[in-house]
C-alpha positions as CSV (number, residue, x, y, z in Angstrom):
1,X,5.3,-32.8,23.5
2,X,4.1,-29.5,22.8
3,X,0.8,-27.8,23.6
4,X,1.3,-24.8,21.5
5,X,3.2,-25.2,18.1
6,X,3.8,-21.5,16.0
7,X,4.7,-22.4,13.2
8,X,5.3,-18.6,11.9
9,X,6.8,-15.2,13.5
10,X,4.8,-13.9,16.3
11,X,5.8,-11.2,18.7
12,X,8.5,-12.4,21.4
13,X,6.2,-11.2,24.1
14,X,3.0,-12.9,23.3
15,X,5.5,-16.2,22.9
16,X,7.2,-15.5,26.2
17,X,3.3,-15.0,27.9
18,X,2.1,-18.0,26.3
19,X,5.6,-20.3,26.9
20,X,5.2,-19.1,30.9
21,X,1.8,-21.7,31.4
22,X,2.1,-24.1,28.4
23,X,4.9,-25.8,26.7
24,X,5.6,-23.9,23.2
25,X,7.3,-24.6,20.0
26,X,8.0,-21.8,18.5
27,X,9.6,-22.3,15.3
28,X,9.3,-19.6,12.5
29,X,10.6,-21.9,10.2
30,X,7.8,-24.7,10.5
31,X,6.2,-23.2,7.8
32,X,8.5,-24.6,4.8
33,X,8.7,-28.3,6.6
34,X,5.3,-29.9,6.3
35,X,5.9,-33.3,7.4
36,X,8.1,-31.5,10.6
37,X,4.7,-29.6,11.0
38,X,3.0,-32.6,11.5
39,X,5.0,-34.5,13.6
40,X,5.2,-31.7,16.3
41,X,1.3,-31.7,16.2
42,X,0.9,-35.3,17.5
43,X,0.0,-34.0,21.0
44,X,-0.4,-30.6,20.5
45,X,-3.5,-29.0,21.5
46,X,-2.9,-25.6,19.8
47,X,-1.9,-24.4,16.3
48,X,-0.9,-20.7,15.7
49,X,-0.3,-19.5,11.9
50,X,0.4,-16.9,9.6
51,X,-0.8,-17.0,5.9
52,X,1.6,-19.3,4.8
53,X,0.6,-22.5,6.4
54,X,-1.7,-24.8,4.8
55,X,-3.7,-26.1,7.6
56,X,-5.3,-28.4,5.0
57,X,-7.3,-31.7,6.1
58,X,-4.0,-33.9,6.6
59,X,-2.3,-31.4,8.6
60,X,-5.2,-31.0,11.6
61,X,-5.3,-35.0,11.2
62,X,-2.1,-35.0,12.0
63,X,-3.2,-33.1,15.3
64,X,-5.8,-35.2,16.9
65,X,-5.7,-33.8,20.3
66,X,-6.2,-29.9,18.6
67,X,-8.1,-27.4,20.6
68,X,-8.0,-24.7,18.4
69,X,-6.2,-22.8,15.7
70,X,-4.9,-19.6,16.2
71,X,-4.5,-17.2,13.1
72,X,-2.1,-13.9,13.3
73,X,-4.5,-11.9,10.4
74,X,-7.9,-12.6,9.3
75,X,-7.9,-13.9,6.1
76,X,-8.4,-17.8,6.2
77,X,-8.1,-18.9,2.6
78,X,-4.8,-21.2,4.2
79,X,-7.3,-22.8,6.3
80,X,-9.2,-26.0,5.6
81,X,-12.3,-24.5,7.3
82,X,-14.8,-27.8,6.7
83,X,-12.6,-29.8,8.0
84,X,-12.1,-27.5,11.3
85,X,-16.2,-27.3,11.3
86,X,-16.6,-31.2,11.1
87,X,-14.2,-31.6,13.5
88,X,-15.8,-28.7,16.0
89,X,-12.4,-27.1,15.7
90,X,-12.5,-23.6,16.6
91,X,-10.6,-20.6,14.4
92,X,-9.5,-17.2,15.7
93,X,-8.4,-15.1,13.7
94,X,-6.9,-11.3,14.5
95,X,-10.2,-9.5,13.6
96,X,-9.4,-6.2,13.4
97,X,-6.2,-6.0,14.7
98,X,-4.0,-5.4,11.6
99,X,-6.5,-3.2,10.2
100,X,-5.0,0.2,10.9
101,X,-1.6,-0.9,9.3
102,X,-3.7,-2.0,6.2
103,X,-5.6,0.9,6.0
104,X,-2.3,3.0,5.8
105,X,-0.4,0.7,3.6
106,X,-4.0,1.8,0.6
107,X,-3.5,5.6,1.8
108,X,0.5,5.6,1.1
109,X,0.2,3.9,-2.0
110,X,-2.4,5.6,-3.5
111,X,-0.4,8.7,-2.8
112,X,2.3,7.4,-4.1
113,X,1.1,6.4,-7.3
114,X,-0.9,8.8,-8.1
115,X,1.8,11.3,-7.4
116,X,3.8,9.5,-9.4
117,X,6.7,11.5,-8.9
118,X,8.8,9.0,-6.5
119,X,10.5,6.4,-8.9
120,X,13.0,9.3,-10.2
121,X,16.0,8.4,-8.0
122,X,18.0,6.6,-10.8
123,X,17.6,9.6,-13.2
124,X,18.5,12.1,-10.4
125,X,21.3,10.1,-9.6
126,X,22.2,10.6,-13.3
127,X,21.9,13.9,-13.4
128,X,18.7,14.5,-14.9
129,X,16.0,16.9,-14.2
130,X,12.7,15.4,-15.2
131,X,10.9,17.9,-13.9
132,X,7.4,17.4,-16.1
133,X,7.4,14.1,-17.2
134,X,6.7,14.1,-12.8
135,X,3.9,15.8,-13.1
136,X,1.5,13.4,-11.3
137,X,-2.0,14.2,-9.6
138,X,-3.1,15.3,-6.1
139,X,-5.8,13.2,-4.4
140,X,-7.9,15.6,-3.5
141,X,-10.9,15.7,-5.7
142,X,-10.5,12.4,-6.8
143,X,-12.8,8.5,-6.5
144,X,-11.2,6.3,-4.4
145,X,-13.2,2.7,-5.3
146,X,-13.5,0.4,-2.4
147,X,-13.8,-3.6,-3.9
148,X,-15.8,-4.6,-0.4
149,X,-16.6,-2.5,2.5
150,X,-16.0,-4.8,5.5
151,X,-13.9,-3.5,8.6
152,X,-10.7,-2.1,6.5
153,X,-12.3,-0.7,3.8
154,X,-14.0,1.9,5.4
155,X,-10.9,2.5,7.6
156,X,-9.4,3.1,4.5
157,X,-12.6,5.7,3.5
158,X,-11.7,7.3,6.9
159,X,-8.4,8.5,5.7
160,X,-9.3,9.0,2.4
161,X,-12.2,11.0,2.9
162,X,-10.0,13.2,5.2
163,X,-7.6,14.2,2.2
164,X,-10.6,15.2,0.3
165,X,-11.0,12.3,-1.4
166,X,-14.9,11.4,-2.6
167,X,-15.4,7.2,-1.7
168,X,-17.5,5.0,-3.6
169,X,-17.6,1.0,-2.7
170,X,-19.5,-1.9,-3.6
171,X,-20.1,-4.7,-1.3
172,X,-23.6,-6.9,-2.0
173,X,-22.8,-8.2,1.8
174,X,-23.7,-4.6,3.5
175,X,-27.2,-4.0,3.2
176,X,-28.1,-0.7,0.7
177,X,-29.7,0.9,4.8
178,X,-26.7,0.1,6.7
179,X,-25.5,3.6,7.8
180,X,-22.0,2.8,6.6
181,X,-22.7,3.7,3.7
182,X,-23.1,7.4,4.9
183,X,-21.2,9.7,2.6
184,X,-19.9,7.1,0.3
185,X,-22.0,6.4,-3.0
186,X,-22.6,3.1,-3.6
187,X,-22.2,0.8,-6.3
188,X,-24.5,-2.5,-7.2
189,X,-22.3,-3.4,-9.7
190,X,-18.1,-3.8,-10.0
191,X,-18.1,-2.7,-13.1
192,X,-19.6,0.6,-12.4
193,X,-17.3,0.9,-9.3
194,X,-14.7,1.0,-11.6
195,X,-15.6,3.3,-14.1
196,X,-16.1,5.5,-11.9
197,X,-12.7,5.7,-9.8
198,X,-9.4,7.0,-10.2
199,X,-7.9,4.9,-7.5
200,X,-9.3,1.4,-7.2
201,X,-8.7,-0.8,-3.7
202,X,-9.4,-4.3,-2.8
203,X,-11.0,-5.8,0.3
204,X,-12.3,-9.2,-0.8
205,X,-11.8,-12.3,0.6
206,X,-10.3,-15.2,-2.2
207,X,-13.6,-17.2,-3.0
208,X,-14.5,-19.0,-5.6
209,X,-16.5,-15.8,-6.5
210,X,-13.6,-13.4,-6.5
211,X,-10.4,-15.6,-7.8
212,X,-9.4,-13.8,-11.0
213,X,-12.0,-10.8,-10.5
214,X,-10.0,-8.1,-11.7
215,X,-9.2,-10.0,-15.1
216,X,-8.3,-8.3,-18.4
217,X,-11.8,-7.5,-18.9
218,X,-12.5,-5.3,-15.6
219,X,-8.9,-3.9,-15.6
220,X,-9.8,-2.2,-19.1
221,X,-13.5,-1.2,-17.8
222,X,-11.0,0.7,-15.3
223,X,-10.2,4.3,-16.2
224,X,-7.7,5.1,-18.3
225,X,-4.3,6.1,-15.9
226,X,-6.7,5.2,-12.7
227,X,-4.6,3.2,-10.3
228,X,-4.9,-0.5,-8.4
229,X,-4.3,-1.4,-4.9
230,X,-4.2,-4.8,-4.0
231,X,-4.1,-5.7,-0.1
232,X,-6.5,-8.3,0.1
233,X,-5.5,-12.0,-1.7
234,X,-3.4,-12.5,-4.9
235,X,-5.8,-14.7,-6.7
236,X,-8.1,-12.1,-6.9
237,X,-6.5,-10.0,-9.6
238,X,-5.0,-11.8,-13.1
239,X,-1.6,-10.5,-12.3
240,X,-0.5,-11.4,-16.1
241,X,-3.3,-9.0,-17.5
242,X,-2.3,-6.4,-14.9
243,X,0.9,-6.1,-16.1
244,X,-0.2,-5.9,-19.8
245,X,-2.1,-3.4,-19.0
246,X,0.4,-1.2,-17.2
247,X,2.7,-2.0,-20.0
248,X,-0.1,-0.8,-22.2
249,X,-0.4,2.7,-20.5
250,X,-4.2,2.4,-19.9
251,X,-3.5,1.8,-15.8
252,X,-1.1,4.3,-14.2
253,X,-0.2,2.4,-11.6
254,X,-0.5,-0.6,-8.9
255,X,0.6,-1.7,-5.8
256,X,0.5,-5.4,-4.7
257,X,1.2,-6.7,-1.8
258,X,-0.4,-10.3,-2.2
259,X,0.1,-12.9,-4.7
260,X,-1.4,-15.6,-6.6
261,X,1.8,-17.8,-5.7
262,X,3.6,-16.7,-2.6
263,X,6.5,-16.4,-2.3
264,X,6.4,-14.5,-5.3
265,X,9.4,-15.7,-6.7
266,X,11.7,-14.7,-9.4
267,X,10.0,-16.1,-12.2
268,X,6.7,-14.9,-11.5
269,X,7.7,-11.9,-10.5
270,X,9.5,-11.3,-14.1
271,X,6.0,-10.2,-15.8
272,X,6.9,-6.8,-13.4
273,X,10.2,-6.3,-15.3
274,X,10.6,-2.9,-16.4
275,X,7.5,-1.3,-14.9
276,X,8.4,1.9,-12.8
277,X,5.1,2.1,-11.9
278,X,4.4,-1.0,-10.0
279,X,4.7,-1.4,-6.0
280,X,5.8,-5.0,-5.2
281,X,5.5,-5.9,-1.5
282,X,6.0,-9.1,0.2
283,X,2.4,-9.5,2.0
284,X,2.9,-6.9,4.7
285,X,0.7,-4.4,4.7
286,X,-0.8,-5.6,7.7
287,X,2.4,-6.4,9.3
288,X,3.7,-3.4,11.3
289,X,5.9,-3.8,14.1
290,X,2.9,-2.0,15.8
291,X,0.2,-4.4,14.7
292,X,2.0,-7.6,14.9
293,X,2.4,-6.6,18.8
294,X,-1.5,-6.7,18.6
295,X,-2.4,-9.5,16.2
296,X,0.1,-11.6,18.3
297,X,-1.4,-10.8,21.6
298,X,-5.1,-11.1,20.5
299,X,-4.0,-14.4,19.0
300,X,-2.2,-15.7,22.5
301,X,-5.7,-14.7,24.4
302,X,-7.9,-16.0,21.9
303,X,-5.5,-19.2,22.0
304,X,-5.1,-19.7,25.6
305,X,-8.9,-18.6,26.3
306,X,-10.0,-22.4,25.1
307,X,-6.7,-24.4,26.7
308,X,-7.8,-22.7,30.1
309,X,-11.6,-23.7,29.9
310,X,-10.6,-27.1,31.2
């Protein structure tokens, strides 16, 4: 019987550190066999995750003897969090760990599509010369909006600001005289936020507050070409109305990198079709190899810090 079951990727070494005092199932590919899941968590007194796991209500029952859940990121919309509470079931996540990578992923795309200039490959390949129909913008100058202003967000503003970039947010969770909010104007109001910015990114948990928050209404409120980010949670942005309006012309870009439905998928992915414009990424903006050596270490500590208390 396990201790440990990781039922997603996680760095070799934190594996190997954590397999050297505890028995460990590592198996990446727990994830798409539920009832497997649950079987290995009979006696296990640790569970370690990704995104993809459903820790719902029948899958910690199905772990009686749990100590803890470990989870490699921070967002915890996969996690029955009630049930962990009732059950005095403590949840780590990464804080902070994967936040650098994210905050990179916002810089490069913005760049990117607000350059707009690197989609051209087929037509060079062609042989043509589209010279000013590549005529994108710099960033300098321009709003970068900031959907929340937690931990990422204004690692993101760090980097913006320093490419001469002017950062607005809204957040009703930071008070209006927390000193965060030093050199960036802020917003009471999304819909303010995003009239006012030419580059628009999300760092919002999925709530029942923010599920479908960028809808067809907020994305035309947007500026006409301004340009969406999406790092946080897929459910948070109508992904059908995005892609109208990028069909449209009124948004000149997006990048996504989570999904209502994940995998994405074929099928769900079609409403993309066509759209040179549109960054499609499969939920790794906080996954470089760099920051998966720290998520998965800060996960193993956080993890073996409880199983060691007795």
């Amino acid at each position: 019987m396990p201790d440990i079951v990781i039922s997603e990727f996680m760095d070799a070494a934190a594996v190997e550190g954590l397999s050297k005092d505890f028995a460990v199932l590592y198996d990446p590919a727990l994830v798409d066999r539920p009832e497997d899941l649950k079987a290995a968590l009979a006696g296990a007194r640790a569970l370690i995750v990704r995104n993809r796991t459903q820790v719902s209500a029948d899958v910690l029952a199905a772990g009686p003897k749990l100590e803890a859940v470990g989870r490699l990121g921070v967002g915890l919309d996969n996690i029955d969090m009630a049930a962990c509470k009732a059950r005095g079931l403590p949840v780590f996540p990464a804080t902070g760990a994967n936040d650098q990578a994210v905050a990179e992923y916002v810089i490069a795309t913005t760049l990117v599509l607000l350059r707009g200039a690197y989609h051209a490959g087929k037509a060079m390949l062609a042989g043509d010369w589209p010279r000013q129909a590549l005529m994108g913008h710099e960033v300098a100058g321009k709003t970068l909006g900031l959907v929340g202003f937690g931990a990422i967000a204004r690692q993101v503003a760090a980097r913006a600001r320093a490419l001469g970039m002017t950062i607005a947010a809204a957040d009703p969770f930071v008070a209006a005289d927390d000193a965060a909010w030093q050199g960036v104007a802020r917003h009471d109001s999304l819909e303010s936020l995003l009239a006012a910015a030419d580059a628009v990114s999300l760092h919002v948990p999925l709530t029942d507050k923010t599920r479908g928050l960028l809808g067809a209404a907020a994305l035309a409120a947007m500026r006409p070409g301004a340009v969406l980010i999406n790092t946080a949670r897929g459910g948070v942005v109508d992904e059908a109305a995005l892609a109208e309006s990028l069909r449209q012309g009124h948004l000149g870009g997006a990048a996504l990198d989570v999904f209502e439905k994940e995998p994405l998928g074929a099928e769900a992915a079609a409403k993309f079709a066509g759209l040179a414009n549109v960054i499609l990424t499969p939920h790794i903006a906080g996954v470089t190899q760099e920051a998966n050596v720290r998520v998965s270490a800060l996960t193993a500590e956080n993890v073996r810090r409880v199983l060691e208390r007795q």
